[in-house]
Every structure is written in structure tokens, then in C-alpha cells.
N, C-alpha and C positions, 0 to 999 in steps of 0.2 A: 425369826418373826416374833416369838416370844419375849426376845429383849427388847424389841422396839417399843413391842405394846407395851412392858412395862419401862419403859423410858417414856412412854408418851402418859402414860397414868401417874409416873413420876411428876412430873414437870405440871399436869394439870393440878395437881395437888398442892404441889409448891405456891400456883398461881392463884389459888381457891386460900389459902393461908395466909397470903402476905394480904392478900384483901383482907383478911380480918384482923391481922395483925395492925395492919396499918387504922381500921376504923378503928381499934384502942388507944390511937394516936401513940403507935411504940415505932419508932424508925429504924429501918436497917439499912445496909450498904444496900447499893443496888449494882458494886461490883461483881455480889455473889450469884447473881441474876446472870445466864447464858443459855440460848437456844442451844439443844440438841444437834450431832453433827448429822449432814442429808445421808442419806443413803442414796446409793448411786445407779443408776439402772442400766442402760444402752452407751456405748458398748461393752460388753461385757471384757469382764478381765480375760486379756491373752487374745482377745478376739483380732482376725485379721482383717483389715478395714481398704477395701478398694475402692479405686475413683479419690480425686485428689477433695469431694463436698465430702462431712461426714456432720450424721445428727447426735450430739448428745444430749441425753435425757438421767433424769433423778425423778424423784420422790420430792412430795412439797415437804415443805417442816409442820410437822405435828405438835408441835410446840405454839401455844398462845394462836390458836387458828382464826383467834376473832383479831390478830391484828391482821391490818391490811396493809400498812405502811413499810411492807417489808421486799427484800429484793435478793438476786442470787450473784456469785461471783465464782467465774469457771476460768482454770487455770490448765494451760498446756505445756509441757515443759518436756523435753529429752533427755532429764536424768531422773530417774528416779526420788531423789532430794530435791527436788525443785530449785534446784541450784541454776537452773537454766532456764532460765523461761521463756516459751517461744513465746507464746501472747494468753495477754488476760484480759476476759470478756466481764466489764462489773456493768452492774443497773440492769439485770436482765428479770425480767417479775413472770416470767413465763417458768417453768419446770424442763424447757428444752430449747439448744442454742445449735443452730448450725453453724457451721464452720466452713469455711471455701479453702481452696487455695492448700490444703494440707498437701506436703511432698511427697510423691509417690516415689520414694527413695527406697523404700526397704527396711526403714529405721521402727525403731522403737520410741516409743510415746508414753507421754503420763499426764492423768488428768483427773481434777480433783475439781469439787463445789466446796462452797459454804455457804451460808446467809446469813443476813443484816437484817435487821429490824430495829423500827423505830418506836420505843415503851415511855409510858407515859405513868408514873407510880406517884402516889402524893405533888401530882403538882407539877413534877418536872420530869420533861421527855428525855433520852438518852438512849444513843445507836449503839444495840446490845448485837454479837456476832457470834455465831458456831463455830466450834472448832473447824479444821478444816477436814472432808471426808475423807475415810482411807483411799488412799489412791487405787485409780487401774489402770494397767497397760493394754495397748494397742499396737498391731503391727501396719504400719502403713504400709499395705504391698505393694511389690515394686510394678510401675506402672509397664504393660508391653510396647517392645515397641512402636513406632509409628507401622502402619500398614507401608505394602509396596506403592511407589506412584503406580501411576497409571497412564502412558503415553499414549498422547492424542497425535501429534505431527511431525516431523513427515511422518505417512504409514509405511508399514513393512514395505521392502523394496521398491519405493518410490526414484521416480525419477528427477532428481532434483536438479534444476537449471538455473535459478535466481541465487544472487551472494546480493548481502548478507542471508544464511541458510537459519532461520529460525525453526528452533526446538521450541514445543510444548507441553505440558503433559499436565492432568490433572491435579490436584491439593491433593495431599494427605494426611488424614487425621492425626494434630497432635505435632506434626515437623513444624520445623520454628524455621528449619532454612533443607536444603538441599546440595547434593552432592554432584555434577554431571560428567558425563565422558564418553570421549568418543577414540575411537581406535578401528587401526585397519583390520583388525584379527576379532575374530567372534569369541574368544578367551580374552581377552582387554591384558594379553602378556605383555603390551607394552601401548603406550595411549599415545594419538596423536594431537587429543585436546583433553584437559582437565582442570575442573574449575571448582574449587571447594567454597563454600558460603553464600551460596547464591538464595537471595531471600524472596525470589518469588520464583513461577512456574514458567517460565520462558527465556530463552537465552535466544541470542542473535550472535552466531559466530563470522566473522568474516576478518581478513583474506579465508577463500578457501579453495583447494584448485580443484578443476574444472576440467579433469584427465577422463573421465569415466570411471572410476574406480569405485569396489565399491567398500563404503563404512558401514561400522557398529556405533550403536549407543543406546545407553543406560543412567537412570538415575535412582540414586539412594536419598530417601527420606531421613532427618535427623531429627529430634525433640531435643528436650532439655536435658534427657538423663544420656540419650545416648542416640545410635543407629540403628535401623531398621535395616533390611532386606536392600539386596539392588532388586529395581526393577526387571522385567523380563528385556530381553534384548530386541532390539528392529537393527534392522540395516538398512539402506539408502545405497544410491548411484549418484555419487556428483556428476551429473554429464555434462558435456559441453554446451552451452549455450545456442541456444534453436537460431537456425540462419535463416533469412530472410528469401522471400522466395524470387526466381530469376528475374530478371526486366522484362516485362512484353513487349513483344515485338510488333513494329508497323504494318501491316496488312494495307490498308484503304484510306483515302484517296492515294495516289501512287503522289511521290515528292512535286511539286510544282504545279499540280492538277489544277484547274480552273472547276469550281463547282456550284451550279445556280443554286440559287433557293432563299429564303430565310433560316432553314434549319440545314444543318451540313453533318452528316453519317459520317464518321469516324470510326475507323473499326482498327485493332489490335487482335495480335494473337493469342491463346491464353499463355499463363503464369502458373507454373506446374504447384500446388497447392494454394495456389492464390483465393479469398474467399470475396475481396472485393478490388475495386480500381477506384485509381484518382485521377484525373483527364483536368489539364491544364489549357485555354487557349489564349494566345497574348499576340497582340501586334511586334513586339521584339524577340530575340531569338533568346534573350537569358530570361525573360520569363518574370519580370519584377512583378513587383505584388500591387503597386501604385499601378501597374499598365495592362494585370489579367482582362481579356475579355471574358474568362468565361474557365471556374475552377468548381469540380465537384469531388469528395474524395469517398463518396457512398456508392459509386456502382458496381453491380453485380454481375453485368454480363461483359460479354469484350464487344463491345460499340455502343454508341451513345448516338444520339442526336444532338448535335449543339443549337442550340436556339439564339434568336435576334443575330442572324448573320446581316451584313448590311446588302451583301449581293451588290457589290458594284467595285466590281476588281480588288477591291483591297486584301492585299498579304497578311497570312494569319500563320504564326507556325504551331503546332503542338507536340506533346508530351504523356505517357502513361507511366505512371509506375502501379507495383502491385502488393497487397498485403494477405497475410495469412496471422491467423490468432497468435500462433506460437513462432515469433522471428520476426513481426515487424514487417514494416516496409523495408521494400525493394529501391535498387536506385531507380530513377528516371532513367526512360527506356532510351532519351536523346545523350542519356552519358553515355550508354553503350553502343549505340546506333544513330548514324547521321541523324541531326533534328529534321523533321520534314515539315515544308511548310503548302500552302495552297493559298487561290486566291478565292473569294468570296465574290459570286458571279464574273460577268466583262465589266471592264473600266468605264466609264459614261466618259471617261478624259480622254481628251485626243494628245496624242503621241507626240510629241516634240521634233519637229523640223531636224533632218537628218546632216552632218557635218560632211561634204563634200571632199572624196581624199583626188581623185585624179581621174579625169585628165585635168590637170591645170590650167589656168584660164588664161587664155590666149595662145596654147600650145599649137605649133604645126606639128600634124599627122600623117603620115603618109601611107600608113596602112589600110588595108579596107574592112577591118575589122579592129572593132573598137572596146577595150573591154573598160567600164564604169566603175569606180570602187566609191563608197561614203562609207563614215562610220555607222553606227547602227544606233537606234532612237530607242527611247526608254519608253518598252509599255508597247511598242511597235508588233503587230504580228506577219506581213508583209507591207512591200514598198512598191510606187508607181514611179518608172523613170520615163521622161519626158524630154527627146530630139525635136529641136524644129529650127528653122531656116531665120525665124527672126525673134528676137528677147522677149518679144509679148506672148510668143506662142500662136500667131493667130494663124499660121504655117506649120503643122507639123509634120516632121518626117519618120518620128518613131514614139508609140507610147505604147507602155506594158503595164499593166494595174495588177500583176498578179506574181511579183518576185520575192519570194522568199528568204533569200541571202542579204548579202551588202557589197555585191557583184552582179555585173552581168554583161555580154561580150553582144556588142549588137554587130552584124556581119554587112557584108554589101552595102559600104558605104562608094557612094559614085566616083570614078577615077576622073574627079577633076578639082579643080581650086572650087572651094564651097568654104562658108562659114557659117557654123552652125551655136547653135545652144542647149544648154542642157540645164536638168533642174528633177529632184528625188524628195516625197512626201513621203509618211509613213502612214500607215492603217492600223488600227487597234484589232485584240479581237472578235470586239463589240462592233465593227463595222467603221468606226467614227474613225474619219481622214483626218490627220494634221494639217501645220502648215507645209509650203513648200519650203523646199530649202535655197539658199541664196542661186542663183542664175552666174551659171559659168560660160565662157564661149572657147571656141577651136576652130581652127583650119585645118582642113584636108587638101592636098593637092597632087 
């Protein structure tokens, strides 16, 4: 401290003399003219310096304190001779310069000031400089590791069903990339996925199979100087993939039902974890999408009411399938079970005149019982067949309005020569007759 003051008593003297010197108008060099070198303050020599920011400080210059035109220049360097210089900070007029960015290596440092100033003596200015200060070291200490991650997903023994199988896990202070792995052994003696460089916090691994088995995995943190820690270990179940739950099964109307109404109840069986149904209804048996009457895939219970039925015989068939959160939908209950269909009330249409098969017209019979065949009419629920003695009917010998089949055996026909006619209409069943069908004749004799 004492040399200072007298270096700075020094120099103010100097400065007090050349002023007089100079009013005798005597001129000297003004090479011999130089600031005192700074002295240096923070950090201290030898000091160890952590964290990669670091503030250096000095001492202003005691030297000519009335100039103001003056500045510092701080010098970093890794050899001691400044043979090396990492960087140099000039134009700094404060007494302290932070620094970023220093290597947390381990290494040794060296770091000196000096100052500039701008004198102005007889007239003419000129940038006078101080030696440069004696140097100090610093140890950059070596920066810790990054910390361990921190896995967020899957968690410990989760059961993993989806591929691609995304890995998570939290940032860790200071890694610039990470390390991952996964293996079937909880010691990672041998890995069955390993992925070095990976520069963010999420991996999506796939293929990956879907046996049940169960894995490990862990990741390591890396910075710029080196490795961290592996993380703690989790294990996982790759399981197999959630299956879909059974078809429902048809319960109500039974197949071919005729069912009045506007609205037609529908019911199925349930679907063993099923959480909701989809009810399709369509004039066609494949069910196209141009020709649904009537598609919901939100219900909850096993039966529905179908709404705007037209009620007037027309064939409707339908279909369920079922869903559960985990597996999806089920097939369509009509893949695995006859499609069933129903009519939507009676027909208002009457029936189509029935195709007469025999007896043939004109036939001799000689039997006394006589059995009737036609084909059968579309839409038909029974048939009225009609014997009489002349083509108009206005003679009849046999009418029956209540036959079921497309047969019928009429008995006790009279044992003599008679020519007779005959003729078969059909019934809906909504009530409504057809026409009759063509008029055939026969001989009995």
C-alpha cells in the first residue's frame, strides 16, 4: 500500500512540474510521460473460480485522476506469458468486466489490465498507456456433472399396448444431448435397444414386440465436458395389444317378425366389456351407406328404439356391433350371426295373383278327390281357392278363404261326367286380397 501511495505522489508531482515546466515555454518528450500499471483486485491470485460467468475487478488509475478520456484493457490468456490469448476485452471505462462463457475445464487462467488515456500537454493530445499489471491466476473449476434425468413415461411397470412405444423423461441441467437404453435384464448385461446422441427428451421406438415380456430402461445425461449418472431404472410390459370385445348377439324382434309402429325396439344381447353399441338399419342386407335408414354408434344400453319406421310392410334388416375403451370395436354381429331382418308394420299392397301348377286345364279326372297346387305369391299370408260349375263363378261348388299352403286336396267330388273351374287369389297380412289368378277348367267323370 505504501508503494502505491508513493507512486501515486509520484506521478502527481511529475504532473504539477511539467505544468510549470511547460509555462516557461521549455518542451520535453512527452514519450517519457506513462500511467502507473493497475493493480488488480477480484479474483484473487490462485483463486478457484466456478460457474462458467466470472467478474473481474481492479483499481482505477491514480494517476492524472482529472483525465476523463481514459479507458481499461483486460486480457485472458492460458499461458502464463500471454502467448495465448483467449480474448481481450478493450474500451471498457468501468473498473470491472464480466466475462461468460469461461470453460469449466479445469484449467488454468491468466489475467492482466492496463489503461489508456488520452493527454493533452502544450497543445497536442496523445494515447499515453500503463504497463501492463502483474498477472493473476485462476483455476476454472471443473464444472459437475449434468444431474440424473428424470423419467416421466411409461411409469414403473406400466402396461404398454401401443407401438410406436414413446420414451420420456425430463431435461437435465447442462446435457447438451442424452444417452438411452433399454434391455431385458434389470443390470442392462446386454441391451436390446441403444441409442447414443439423441438431442432431445423423447424417443419413439418401434418395431417392438408385443409378447408380454417385461423391459428396462434408462437414460444418461451428457454436457460438453462429459457424463453424468444413469438415471434410476423403470421397467415396462410390452403386452399384447387389447382385443376387441365379442359381437352381440340378436335377442328381439325374432328373424322375419312383422312389427307395427313408427318406432321398432330392437334389442341384442350384451358384449362382455362392451361400453357402448352401434345399431345399423338399412333396406339392403350389405348395409351401404347411400341406403342406411337409420345408423347410431353412441348407445349405451342393448336396445334402442328405431324411429320414422314407415309401418307399411317394408323389409328392414339390421346389425350391432360393440365397443370397449381399450380394443376397439367388435365385428358386426351379422358377420358372425345370420343378418336378421323384419318388416315394418302389414303391406297396404295386395299380393300378386298366384301361378296355377295343376290340375291342368282341360284335364280328365277320374278321381273323387282332387288335390290343387299353384305357386305361391309374393307378400301372400294365405289363399282362397274357388270350384264352381261355370267360368264366371256365379255356380259355386267349393270356396275356402282360409288356406295356408299352395296345396289343397278337395274330396267328394260327384261320380259323374261334370266340368268344372277353378281359380286361387292371395291375402296379405294386412287383410288386403289380390287379384285372382288365371281360370282353369277339368272334367270329372
Amino acid at each position: 500500500m505504501k508503494e502505491e501511495i508513493m507512486t501515486c505522489l509520484k506521478f502527481r508531482v511529475i504532473v504539477v512540474c511539467l505544468a510549470a515546466v511547460l509555462a516557461l515555454g521549455i518542451t520535453l518528450p512527452l514519450m517519457a510521460i506513462q500511467p502507473p500499471p493497475i493493480v488488480l483486485v477480484m479474483p484473487a491470485d490462485g483463486a478457484e473460480v466456478s460457474g462458467n460467468s466470472v467478474t473481474f475487478s481492479w483499481n482505477p488509475s491514480t494517476w492524472a485522476d482529472t483525465i476523463t478520456n481514459r479507458w481499461y484493457t483486460l486480457q485472458i490468456s492460458s499461458q502464463s506469458d500471454f502467448s495465448t490469448i483467449v480474448n481481450t476485452y478493450s474500451g471498457i471505462k468501468a473498473t470491472s468486466k464480466t466475462v461468460n462463457n469461461i470453460p469449466q475445464d479445469g484449467s488454468l487462467y491468466y489475467w492482466r489490465v492496463r489503461v489508456s488515456m488520452i493527454m493533452t500537454i502544450g497543445g497536442s493530445p496523445s494515447t499515453k498507456q500503463s504497463d501492463w499489471s502483474a498477472p493473476r491466476m485462476f483455476l476454472a473449476k471443473l464444472a459437475p456433472p449434468p444431474p440424473p434425468a428424470s423419467l416421466i413415461s411409461p411409469a414403473q411397470g406400466a402396461q404398454v399396448t401401443t407401438i410406436p412405444i414413446a420414451f420420456n423423461w425430463s431435461p437435465s441441467s447442462g446435457a447438451v444431448k442424452y444417452h438411452f437404453q433399454i434391455s431385458t435384464q434389470d443390470n442392462f448385461v446386454s441391451t436390446f435397444y441403444n441409442m447414443e446422441d439423441i438431442n432431445n427428451t423423447i424417443v419413439s421406438v418401434t418395431p417392438f414386440p408385443q409378447n408380454g415380456s417385461t423391459y428396462y430402461w434408462r437414460v444418461k445425461a451428457i454436457d460438453a465436458l462429459g457424463q453424468g449418472d444413469w438415471s434410476q431404472v423403470r421397467s415396462f410390459v410390452s403386452a399384447p395389444p387389447p382385443q376387441p370385445p365379442p359381437p352381440a348377439s340378436y335377442a328381439e324382434p325374432a328373424n322375419g317378425a312383422t312389427v307395427s309402429g313408427s318406432a321398432v325396439a330392437l334389442i341384442w344381447n350384451a358384449s362382455a366389456g362392451a361400453t357402448r353399441y352401434h345399431l345399423q338399419v338399412a333396406k339392403l342386407p350389405v348395409f351401404p351407406k347411400v341406403n342406411l335408414h337409420y345408423s347410431n354408434d353412441n348407445i349405451a344400453a342393448t336396445q334402442f328404439a328405431v324411429p320414422g319406421m314407415p309401418n307399411d310392410g317394408t323389409k328392414f334388416y339390421w346389425r350391432v356391433r360393440a365397443f370397449k375403451e381399450e380394443g376397439g370395436w367388435s365385428a358386426w354381429n351379422n358377420v358372425v350371426f345370420k343378418t336378421r331382418h323384419f318388416f315394418s308394420g302389414q303391406s297396404q299392397t295386395p299380393p300378386q295373383g298366384p301361378l296355377l301348377v295343376a290340375p291342368n286345364h282341360g284335364a280328365d279326372i277320374s278321381e273323387n278327390s282332387i288335390t290343387f297346387n299353384w305357386k305361391a305369391a309374393g307378400g301372400a299370408a294365405k289363399y282362397q281357392l274357388q270350384i264352381g260349375t261355370t267360368n264366371s263363378f256365379s255356380a259355386v261348388f267349393f270356396n275356402n278363404v282360409n288356406i295356408s299352403g299352395t296345396s289343397f286336396t278337395v274330396p267328394n267330388f260327384p261320380d259323374q261326367t261334370v266340368r268344372y273351374y277353378w281359380r286361387v287369389r292371395a291375402c296379405s297380412a294386412a287383410g288386403i286380397w289380390g287379384n285372382w289368378s288365371e281360370t282353369r277348367m277339368f272334367n270329372t267323370n
